[in-house]
LOSELO-381073 format. One record per residue (C-alpha): x, y, z; residue number from 1. Coordinates in steps of 0.1 Angstrom, whole numbers, plus 2048, in hexadecimal, padded with zeros to 3 digits. Example, Ala and Ser with C-alpha at 12.3 -4.5 7.8 and 13.67 -1.06 7.14 Angstrom:
REM residues 2
+-----+-----+-----+-----+
:   x :   y :   z : seq :
+-----+-----+-----+-----+
: 87B : 7D3 : 84E :   1 :
: 889 : 7F5 : 847 :   2 :
+-----+-----+-----+-----+
REM end
This chain:
REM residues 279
+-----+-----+-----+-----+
:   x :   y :   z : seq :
+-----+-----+-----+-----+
: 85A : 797 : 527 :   1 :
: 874 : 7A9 : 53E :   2 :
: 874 : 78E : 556 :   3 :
: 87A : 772 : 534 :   4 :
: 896 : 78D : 52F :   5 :
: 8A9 : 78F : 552 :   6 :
: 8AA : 76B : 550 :   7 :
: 8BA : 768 : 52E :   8 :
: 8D6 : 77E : 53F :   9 :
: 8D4 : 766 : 55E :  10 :
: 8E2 : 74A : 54A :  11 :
: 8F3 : 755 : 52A :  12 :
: 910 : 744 : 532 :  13 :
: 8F6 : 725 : 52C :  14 :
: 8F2 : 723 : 507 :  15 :
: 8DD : 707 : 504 :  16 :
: 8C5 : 716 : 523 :  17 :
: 8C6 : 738 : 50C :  18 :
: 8BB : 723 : 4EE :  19 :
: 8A1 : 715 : 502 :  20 :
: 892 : 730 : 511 :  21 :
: 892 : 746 : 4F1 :  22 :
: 882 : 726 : 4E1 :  23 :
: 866 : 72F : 4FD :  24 :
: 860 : 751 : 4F7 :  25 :
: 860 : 748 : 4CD :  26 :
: 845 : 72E : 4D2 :  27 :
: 831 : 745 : 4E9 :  28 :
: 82E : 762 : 4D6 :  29 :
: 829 : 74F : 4B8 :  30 :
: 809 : 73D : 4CC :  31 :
: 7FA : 75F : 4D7 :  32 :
: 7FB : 76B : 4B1 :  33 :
: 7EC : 74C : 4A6 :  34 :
: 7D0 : 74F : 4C2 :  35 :
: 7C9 : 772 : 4B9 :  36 :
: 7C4 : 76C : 495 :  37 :
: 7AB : 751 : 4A0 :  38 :
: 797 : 768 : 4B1 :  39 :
: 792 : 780 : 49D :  40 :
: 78C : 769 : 47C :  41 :
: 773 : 759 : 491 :  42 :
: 75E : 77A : 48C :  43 :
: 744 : 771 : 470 :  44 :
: 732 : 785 : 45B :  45 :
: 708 : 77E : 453 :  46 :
: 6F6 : 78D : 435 :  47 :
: 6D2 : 78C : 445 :  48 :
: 6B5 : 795 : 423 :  49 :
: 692 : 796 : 425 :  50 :
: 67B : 7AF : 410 :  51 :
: 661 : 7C8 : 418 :  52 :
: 643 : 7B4 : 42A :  53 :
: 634 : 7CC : 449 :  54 :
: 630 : 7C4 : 465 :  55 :
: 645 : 7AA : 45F :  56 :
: 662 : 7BE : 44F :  57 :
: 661 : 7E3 : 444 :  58 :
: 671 : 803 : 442 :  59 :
: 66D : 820 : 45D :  60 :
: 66F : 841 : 456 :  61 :
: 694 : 841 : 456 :  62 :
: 694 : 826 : 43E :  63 :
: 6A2 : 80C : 45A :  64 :
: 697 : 7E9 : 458 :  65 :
: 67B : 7E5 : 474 :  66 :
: 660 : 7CE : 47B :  67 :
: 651 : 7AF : 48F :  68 :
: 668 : 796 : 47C :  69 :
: 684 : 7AC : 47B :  70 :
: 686 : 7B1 : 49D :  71 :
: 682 : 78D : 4A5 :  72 :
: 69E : 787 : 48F :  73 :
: 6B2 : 7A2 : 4A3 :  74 :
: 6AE : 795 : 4C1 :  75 :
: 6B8 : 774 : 4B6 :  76 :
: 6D9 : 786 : 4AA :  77 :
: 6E2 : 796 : 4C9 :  78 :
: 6E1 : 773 : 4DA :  79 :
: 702 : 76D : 4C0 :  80 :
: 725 : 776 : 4B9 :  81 :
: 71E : 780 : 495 :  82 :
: 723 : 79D : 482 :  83 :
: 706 : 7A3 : 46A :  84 :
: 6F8 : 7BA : 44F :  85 :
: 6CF : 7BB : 449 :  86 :
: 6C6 : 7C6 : 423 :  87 :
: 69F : 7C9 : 415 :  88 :
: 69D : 7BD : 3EF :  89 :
: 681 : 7B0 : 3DE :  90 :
: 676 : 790 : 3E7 :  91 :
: 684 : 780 : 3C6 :  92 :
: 6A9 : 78D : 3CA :  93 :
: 6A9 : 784 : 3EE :  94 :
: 69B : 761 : 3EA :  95 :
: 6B7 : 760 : 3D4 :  96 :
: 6D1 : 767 : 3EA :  97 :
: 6C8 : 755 : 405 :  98 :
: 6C9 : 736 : 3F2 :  99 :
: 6ED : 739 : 3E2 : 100 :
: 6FF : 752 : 3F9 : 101 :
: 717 : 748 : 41A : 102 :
: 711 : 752 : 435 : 103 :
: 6F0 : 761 : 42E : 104 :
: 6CC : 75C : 43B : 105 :
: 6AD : 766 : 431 : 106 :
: 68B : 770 : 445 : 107 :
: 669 : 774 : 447 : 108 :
: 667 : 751 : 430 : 109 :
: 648 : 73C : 42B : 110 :
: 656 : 713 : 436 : 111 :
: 648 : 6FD : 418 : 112 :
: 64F : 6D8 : 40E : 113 :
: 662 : 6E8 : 3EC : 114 :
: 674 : 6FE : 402 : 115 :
: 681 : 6E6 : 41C : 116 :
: 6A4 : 6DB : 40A : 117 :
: 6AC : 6FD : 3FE : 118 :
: 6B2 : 709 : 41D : 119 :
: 6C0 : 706 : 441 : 120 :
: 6A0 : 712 : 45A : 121 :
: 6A8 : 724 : 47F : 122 :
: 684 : 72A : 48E : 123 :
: 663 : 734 : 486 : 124 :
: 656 : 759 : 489 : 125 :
: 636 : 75A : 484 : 126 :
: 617 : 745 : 472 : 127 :
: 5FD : 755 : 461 : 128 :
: 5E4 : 74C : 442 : 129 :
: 5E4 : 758 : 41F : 130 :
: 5BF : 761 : 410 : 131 :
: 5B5 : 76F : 3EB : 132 :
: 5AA : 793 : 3F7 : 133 :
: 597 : 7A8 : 3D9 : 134 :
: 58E : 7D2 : 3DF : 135 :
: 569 : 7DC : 3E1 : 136 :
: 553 : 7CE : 3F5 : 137 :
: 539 : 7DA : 3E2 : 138 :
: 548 : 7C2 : 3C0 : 139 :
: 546 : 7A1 : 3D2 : 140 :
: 556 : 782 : 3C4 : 141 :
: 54E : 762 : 3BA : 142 :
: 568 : 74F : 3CC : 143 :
: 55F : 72E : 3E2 : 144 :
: 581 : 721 : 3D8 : 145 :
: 5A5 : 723 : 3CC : 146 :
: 597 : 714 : 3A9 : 147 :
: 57B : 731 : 3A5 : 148 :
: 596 : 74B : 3AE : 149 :
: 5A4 : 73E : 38A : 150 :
: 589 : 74F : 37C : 151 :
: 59F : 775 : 385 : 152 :
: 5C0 : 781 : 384 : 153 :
: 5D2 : 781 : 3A7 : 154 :
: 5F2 : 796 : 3AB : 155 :
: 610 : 785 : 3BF : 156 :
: 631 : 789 : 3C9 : 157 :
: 64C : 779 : 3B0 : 158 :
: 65B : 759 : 3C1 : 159 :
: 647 : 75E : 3E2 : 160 :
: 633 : 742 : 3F1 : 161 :
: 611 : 750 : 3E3 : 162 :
: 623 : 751 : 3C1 : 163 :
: 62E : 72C : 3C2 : 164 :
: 608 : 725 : 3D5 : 165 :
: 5FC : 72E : 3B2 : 166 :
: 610 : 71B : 39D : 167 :
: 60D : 6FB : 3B1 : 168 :
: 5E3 : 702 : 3AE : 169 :
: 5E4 : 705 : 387 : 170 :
: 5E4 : 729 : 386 : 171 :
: 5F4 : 736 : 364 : 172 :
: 60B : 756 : 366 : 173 :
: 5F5 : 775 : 351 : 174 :
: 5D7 : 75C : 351 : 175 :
: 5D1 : 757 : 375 : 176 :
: 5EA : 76A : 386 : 177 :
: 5FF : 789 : 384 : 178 :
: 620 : 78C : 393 : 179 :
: 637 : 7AB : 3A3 : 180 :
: 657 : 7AF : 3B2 : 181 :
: 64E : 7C3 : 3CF : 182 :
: 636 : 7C0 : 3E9 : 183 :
: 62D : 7E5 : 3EC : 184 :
: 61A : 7E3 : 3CE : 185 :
: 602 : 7C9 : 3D7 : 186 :
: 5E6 : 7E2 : 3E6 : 187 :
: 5ED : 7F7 : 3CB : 188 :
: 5E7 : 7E3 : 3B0 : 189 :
: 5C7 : 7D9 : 3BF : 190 :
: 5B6 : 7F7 : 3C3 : 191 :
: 5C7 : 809 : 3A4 : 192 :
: 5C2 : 7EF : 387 : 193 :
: 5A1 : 7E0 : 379 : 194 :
: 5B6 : 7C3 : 36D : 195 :
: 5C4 : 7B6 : 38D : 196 :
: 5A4 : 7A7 : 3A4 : 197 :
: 5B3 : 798 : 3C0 : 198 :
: 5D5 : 796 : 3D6 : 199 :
: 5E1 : 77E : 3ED : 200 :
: 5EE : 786 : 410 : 201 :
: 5EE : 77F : 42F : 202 :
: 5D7 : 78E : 44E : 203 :
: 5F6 : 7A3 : 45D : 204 :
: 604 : 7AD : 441 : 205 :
: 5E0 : 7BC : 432 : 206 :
: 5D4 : 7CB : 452 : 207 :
: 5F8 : 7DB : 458 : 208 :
: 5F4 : 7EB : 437 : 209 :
: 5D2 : 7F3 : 43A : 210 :
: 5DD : 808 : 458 : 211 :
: 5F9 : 819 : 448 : 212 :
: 5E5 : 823 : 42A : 213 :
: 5C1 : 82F : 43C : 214 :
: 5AF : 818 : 427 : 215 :
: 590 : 807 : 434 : 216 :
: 591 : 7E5 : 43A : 217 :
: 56A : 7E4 : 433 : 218 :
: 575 : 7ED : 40D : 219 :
: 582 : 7C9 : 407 : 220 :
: 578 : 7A4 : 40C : 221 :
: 58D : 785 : 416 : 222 :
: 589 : 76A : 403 : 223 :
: 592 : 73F : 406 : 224 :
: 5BB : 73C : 413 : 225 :
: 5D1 : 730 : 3FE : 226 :
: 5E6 : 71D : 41A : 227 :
: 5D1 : 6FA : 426 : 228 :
: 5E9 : 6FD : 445 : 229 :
: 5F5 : 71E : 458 : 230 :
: 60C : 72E : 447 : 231 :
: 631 : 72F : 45C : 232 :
: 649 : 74A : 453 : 233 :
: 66B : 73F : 45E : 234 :
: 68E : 74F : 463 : 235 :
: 6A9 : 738 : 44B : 236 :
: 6CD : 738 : 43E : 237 :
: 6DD : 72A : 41E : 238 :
: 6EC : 707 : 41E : 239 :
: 709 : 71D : 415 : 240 :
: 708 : 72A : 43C : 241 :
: 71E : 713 : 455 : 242 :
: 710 : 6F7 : 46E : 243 :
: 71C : 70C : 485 : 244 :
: 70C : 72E : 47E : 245 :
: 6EE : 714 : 479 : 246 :
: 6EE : 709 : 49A : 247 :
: 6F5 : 728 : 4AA : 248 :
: 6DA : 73E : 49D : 249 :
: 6C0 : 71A : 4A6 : 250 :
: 6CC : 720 : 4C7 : 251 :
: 6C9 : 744 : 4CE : 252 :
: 6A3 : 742 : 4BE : 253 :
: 69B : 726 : 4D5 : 254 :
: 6A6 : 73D : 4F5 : 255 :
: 694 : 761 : 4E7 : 256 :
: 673 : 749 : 4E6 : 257 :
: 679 : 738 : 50B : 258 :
: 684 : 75B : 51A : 259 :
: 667 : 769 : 50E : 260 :
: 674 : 781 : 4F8 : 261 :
: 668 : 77A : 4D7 : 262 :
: 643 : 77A : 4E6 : 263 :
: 649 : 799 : 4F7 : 264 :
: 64E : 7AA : 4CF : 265 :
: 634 : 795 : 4C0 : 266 :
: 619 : 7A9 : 4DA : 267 :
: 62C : 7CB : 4D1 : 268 :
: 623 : 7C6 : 4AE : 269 :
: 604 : 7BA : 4AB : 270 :
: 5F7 : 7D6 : 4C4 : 271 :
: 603 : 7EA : 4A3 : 272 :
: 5EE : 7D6 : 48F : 273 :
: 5CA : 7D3 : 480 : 274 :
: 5BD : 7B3 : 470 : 275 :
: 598 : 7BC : 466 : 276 :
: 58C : 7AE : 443 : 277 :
: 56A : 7A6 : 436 : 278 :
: 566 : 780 : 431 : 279 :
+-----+-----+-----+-----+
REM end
């Protein structure tokens, strides 16, 4: 600036060279203004939801968000410029979100045919299958089929892929099925109420929580799937969420999978895990 300055002095007997070069010095600090605001409203902001689902996604003993799926979806994040928040809800208010929200994506989700248009898919996390599991192995069922398990009341998850499974069978809400907004309580129900036969999850999820909770896996039997093909739990983002975003996060999930990172967690968490049921 000193040296724009001196020359000013230089020819200020020059009034059209003055006008000029202060013209110059305008349009230059003008441009570095405008390029700074760029940069820094080129910083976005992500709303990253998902719901309590271990391994996939739980909460640690200081109630951080941890878990195979989240830390796939970390690692995906570091390979970005974007700020973002993670949040646990329900499955319900999440799903919710994700669908009408900018800017906001949604993990561990099952990829169905219904699902397809409603949102805007990065990668796949994991695949897994889905069976009716009932407690007692001692009170076996009479279930050779998804029509026998009619005959019994299955708890699910409100607006989860087993709860829409059921609907799509012909299963009738408080007839067939029973339905809860949080995933906790699915073990719970089982073994606490007489009225509630059977759950449906799937293998990681029931052997994590076996674990957790010391209960035997011996104490309960696996039943027919619900899914006719595996299962694939994807990470996604509202159609609200810009191409560009889109792309972005496709891309850094492509590279976590070639470099070998994304395998290196699955193996981290399922040497946590325990998958053992009865069939």
């Amino acid at each position: 600036m000193n040296t724009w300055l001196n020359g000013l002095k230089k020819h200020k007997k020059h009034p059209f060279l003055t006008i000029f070069l202060c013209y110059l010095i305008s349009s230059s600090q003008y441009s570095f203004a405008r390029t700074s605001k760029l940069t820094t409203d080129q910083t976005t902001d992500l709303t990253i939801v998902t719901e309590s689902l271990p391994p996939f996604q739980l909460l640690d003993s200081n109630k951080n968000i941890t878990g195979y799926s989240t830390d796939v979806i970390k690692e995906v994040l570091k390979q970005t410029p974007y700020h973002y928040s993670l949040v646990m809800h329900p499955w319900t208010q999440s799903y919710d979100m994700a669908i009408k929200n900018k800017n906001t994506c949604i993990y561990s989700i099952a990829r169905e045919l219904n699902r397809e248009p409603l949102f805007q898919w990065i990668g796949q996390i994991a695949s897994t299958n889905t069976y009716f599991i009932s407690f007692n192995a001692s009170k076996r069922l009479n279930i050779k089929s998804i029509n026998d398990a009619k005959q019994y009341m299955t708890a699910v998850i409100k607006d989860d892929y087993t709860h829409q499974a059921l609907i799509k069978n012909g299963f009738i809400e408080n007839k067939n099925y029973f339905v809860i907004n949080n995933s906790d309580s699915l073990l719970r129900l089982l073994i606490s109420r007489e009225n509630i036969d059977l759950v449906l999850v799937d293998d990681f999820t029931m052997g994590y929580r076996l674990k957790q909770n010391g209960l035997d896996p011996q104490n309960f039997i696996k039943y027919v799937k619900i899914n006719q093909h595996p299962l694939k739990f994807y990470f996604a983002c509202s159609n609200n969420t810009s191409k560009d975003i889109v792309n972005s996060l496709q891309k850094a999930f492509i590279h976590i999978e070639t470099n070998g990172a994304k395998e290196r967690i699955k193996t981290n968490w399922l040497n946590k895990n325990v998958g053992i049921l009865n069939d």
